[in-house]
C-alpha positions in Angstrom: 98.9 105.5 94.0 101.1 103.0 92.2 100.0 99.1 92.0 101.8 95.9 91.4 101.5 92.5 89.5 103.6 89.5 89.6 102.6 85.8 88.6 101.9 83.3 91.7 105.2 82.3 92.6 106.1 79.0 94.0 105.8 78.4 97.8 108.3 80.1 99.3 111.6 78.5 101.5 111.9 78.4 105.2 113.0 81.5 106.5 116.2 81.5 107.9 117.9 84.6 107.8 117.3 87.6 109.6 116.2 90.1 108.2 113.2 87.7 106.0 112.6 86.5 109.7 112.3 90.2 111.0 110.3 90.5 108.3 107.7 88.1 108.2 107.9 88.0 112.0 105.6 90.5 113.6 104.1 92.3 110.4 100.8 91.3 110.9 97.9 92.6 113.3 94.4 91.4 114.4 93.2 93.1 111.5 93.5 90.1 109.5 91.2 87.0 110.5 93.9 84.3 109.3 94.8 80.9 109.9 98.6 81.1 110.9 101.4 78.7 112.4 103.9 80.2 114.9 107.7 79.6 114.0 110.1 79.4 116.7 113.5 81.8 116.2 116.9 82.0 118.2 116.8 84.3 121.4 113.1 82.9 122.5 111.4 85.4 119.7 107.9 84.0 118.5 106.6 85.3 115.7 103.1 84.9 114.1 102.9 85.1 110.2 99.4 84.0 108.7 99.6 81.5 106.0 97.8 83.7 103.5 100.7 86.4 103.5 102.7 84.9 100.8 100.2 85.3 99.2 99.9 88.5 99.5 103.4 89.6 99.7 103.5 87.8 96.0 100.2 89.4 94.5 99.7 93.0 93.0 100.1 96.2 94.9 99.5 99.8 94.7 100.4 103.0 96.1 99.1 106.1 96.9 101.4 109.2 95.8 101.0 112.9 96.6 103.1 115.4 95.4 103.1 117.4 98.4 104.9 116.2 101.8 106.9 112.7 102.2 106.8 112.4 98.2 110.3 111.0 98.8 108.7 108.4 100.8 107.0 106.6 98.0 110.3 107.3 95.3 112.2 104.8 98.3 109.5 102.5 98.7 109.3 101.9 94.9 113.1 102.0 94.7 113.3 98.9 97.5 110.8 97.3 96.4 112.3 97.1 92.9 115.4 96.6 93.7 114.5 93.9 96.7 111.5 91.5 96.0 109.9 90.0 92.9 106.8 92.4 92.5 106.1 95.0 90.4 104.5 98.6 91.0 102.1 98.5 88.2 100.2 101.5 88.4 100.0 105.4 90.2 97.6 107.7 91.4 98.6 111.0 92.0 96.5 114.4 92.6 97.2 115.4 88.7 97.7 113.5 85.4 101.3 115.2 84.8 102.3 114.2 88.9 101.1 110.9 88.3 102.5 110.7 84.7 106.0 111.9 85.9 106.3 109.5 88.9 105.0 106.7 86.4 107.4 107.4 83.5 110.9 108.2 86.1 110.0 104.1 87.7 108.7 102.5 84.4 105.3 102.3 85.8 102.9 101.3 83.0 99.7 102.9 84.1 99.2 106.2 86.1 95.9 107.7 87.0 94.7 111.1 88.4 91.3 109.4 89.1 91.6 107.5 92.3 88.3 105.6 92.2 89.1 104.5 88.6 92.6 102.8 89.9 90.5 101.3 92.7 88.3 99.6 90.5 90.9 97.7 88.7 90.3 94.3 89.6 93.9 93.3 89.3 94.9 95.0 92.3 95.1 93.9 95.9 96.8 96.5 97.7 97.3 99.7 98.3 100.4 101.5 99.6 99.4 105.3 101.3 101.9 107.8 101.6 99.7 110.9 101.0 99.9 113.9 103.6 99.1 113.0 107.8 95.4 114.7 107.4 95.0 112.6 104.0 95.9 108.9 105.8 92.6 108.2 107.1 90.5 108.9 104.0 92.5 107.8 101.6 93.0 104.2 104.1 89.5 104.0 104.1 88.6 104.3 100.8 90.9 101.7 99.8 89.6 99.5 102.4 85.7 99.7 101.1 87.0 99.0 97.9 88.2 95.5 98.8 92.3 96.1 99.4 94.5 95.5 101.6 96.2 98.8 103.0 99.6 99.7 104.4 99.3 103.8 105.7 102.3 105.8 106.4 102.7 106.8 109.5 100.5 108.5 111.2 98.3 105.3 110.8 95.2 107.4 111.9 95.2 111.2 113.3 93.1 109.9 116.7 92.2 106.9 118.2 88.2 107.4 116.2 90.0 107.2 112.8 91.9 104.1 113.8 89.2 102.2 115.3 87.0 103.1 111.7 89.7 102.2 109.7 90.2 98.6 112.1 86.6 97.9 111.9 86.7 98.3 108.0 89.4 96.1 107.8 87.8 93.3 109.4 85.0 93.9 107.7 86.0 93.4 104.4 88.6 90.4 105.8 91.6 92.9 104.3 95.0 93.8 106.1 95.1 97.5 107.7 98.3 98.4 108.8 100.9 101.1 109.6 104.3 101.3 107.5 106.1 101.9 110.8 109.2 100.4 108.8 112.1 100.7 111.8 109.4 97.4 113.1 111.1 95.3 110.7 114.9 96.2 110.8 117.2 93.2 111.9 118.8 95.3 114.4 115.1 95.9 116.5 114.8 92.2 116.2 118.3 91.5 118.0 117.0 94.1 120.6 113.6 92.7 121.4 114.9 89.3 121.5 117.0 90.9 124.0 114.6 92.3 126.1 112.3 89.2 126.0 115.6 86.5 127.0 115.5 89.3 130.6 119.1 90.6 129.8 118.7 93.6 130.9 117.5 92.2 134.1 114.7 94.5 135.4 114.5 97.8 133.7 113.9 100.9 135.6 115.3 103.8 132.6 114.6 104.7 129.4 116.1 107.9 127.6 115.0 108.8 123.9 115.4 112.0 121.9 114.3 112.6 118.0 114.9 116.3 116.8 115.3 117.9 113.6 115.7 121.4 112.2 113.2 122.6 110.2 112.7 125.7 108.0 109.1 127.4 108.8 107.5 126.9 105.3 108.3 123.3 105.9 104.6 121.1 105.9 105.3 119.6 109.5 104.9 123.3 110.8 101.5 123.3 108.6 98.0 122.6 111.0 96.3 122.1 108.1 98.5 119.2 107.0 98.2 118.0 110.9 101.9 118.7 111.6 103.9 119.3 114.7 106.3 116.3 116.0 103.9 113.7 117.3 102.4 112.6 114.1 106.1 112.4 112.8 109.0 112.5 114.5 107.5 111.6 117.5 105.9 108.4 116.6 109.2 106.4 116.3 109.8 107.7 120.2 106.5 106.2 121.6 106.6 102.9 119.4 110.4 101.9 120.8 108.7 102.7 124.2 105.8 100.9 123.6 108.2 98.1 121.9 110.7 98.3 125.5 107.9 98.3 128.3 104.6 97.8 126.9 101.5 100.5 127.0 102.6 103.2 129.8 100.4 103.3 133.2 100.7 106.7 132.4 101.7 109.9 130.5 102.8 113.5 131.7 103.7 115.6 128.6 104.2 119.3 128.1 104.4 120.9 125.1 106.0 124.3 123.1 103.6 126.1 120.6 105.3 127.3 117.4 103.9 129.2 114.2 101.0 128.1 112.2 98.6 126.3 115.5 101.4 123.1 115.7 103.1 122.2 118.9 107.0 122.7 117.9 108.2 120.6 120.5 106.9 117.9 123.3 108.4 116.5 126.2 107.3 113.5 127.7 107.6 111.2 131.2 106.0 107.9 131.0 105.6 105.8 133.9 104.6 101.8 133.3 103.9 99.7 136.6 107.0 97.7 137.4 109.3 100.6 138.2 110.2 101.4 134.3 110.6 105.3 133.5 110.8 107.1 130.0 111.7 110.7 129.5 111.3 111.3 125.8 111.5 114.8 123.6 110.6 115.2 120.4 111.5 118.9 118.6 111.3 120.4 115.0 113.5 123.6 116.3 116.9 121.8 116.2 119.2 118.8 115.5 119.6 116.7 118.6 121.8 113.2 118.6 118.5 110.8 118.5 120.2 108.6 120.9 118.2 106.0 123.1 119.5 104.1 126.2 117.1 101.0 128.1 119.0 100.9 131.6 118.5 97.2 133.7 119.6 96.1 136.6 122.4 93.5 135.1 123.0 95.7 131.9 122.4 99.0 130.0 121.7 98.8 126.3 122.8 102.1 124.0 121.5 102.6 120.7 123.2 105.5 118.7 121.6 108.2 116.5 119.1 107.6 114.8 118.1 105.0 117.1 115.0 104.2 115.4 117.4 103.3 112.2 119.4 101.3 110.9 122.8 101.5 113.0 124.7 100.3 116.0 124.1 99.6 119.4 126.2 98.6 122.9 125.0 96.1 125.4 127.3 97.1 128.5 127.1 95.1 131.6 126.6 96.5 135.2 129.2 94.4 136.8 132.5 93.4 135.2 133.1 95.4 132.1 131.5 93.2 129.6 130.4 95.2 126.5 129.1 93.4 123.6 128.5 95.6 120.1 126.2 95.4 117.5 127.7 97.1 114.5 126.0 97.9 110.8 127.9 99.4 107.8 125.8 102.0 107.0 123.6 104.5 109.1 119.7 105.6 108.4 117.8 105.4 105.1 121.4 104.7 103.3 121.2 100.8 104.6 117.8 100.6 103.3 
């Protein structure tokens, strides 16, 4: 775990640009019984951001770190949020002293702790940051949660739909924020794209085409059961969240899957079907590289995102009729324009 601490800052500017309007925009879920006033953004896009989340955004934090799995997760989230905002990680939990002591000393992190509950009793701190192992997410959120902090899980949020509803009902409950880091949410360039599909220019979408796969070696931990790996609680995720993002929850689901070692599924195919005529194949694989492309096919127009489509990166909106193609272009690909 590692904690922050800044000093009430001043009430904060307007929001203007937009990537603090992607931001700010959508980040919060009915977790959180707030007051809130809507703000209106170009392209049509409302966006709902409780009044209380300065607040919060400005407070202390904390995060959970484990050694084993995404432990590179947490070095980039401490690295951003250095780097990128006024708070300050103030303390770390890890599963040992010298793990927690090595995380603490390589960010200039003044406290670190082996003792979870003793970090959680701090007082000081108001929210906790999760990026333990998939099969850890749950009881680690939960803990947090009964302690009185807010909580923002790695994804998987929860490993079934029990654990998420527990970890909801807490939340409200103690009148804290539970919610998943699904981080690609809050990128400017799925902003452009859902103001897209919410302004209709697509015109009435009938196709959607996804892919996510990666090689991986077989001691890797996504092949481990234990650890609940296989694609779905990984790379799979991002696939059904731009679907969900594109057409809304699917009427639904066909889905056939390939067993590999260790009890895991090593790679799913999917066919969702919503009511108004949309389609999604998806696939999802940890035996290979694929290009991670997606494509949302309208009637008037066909938008293209390139691999990784879930990342920072660029896009083309391609007419049906008369050769219009506009682009959307970043500098840098993936994790590197982070």
């Amino acid at each position: 775990m590692m904690a922050l601490h800044i000093p009430p800052a001043p009430k904060r500017p307007q929001n203007t640009g937009s990537s603090e309007r992607f931001g700010f925009g959508l980040i919060i879920s009915g977790s959180l019984p707030v007051q809130g006033n809507k703000q209106d953004y170009d392209g049509g896009n409302h966006s709902y951001r409780p009044e209380t989340f300065d607040n919060w955004l400005w407070s202390h934090f904390f995060v959970f770190y484990n050694d084993i799995g995404p432990g590179w997760i947490a070095e980039r989230f401490v690295k951003s949020l250095k780097e990128l905002s006024r708070q300050q990680v103030v303390a770390v939990s890890s599963r040992t002293q010298q793990k927690a002591d090595a995380f603490a000393a390589r960010w200039g992190i003044p406290q670190a702790y082996a003792q979870v509950d003793e970090m959680l009793a701090r007082p000081d701190i108001d929210a906790v940051y999760i990026a333990t192992p998939h099969n850890h997410h749950f009881p680690d959120g939960l803990r947090a949660l009964r302690a009185g902090k807010h909580v923002l899980i790695e994804k998987p949020f929860a490993l079934n739909r029990r654990e998420g509803a527990a970890l909801k009902a807490e939340a409200v409950k103690q009148g804290t924020l539970a919610m998943e880091a699904m981080w690609c949410d809050y990128a400017p360039k799925y902003d452009v794209i859902r103001q897209l599909l919410e302004d209709g220019v697509l015109g009435d979408l009938h196709t959607l085409l996804a892919d996510h796969g990666e090689f991986f070696t077989p001691d890797h931990r996504i092949f481990n059961a234990d650890l609940a790996g296989g694609p779905m609680m990984d790379l799979g995720s991002y696939l059904t969240s731009f679907s969900v993002m594109v057409g809304g929850v699917p009427q639904d689901i066909i889905a056939r899957g390939r067993p590999a070692q260790r009890g895991v599924n090593g790679q799913i195919s999917m066919l969702f079907n919503w009511e108004k005529g949309l389609q999604g194949l998806l696939n999802t694989t940890l035996f290979s590289n694929t290009p991670g492309g997606a494509v949302v096919a309208g009637r008037d127009a066909t938008l293209t995102l390139d691999g990784q489509f879930y990342a920072p990166g660029n896009f083309t909106l391609a007419a049906s009729q008369g050769g219009q193609v506009l682009h959307w272009e970043e500098p840098r690909n993936r994790y590197d324009q982070l």
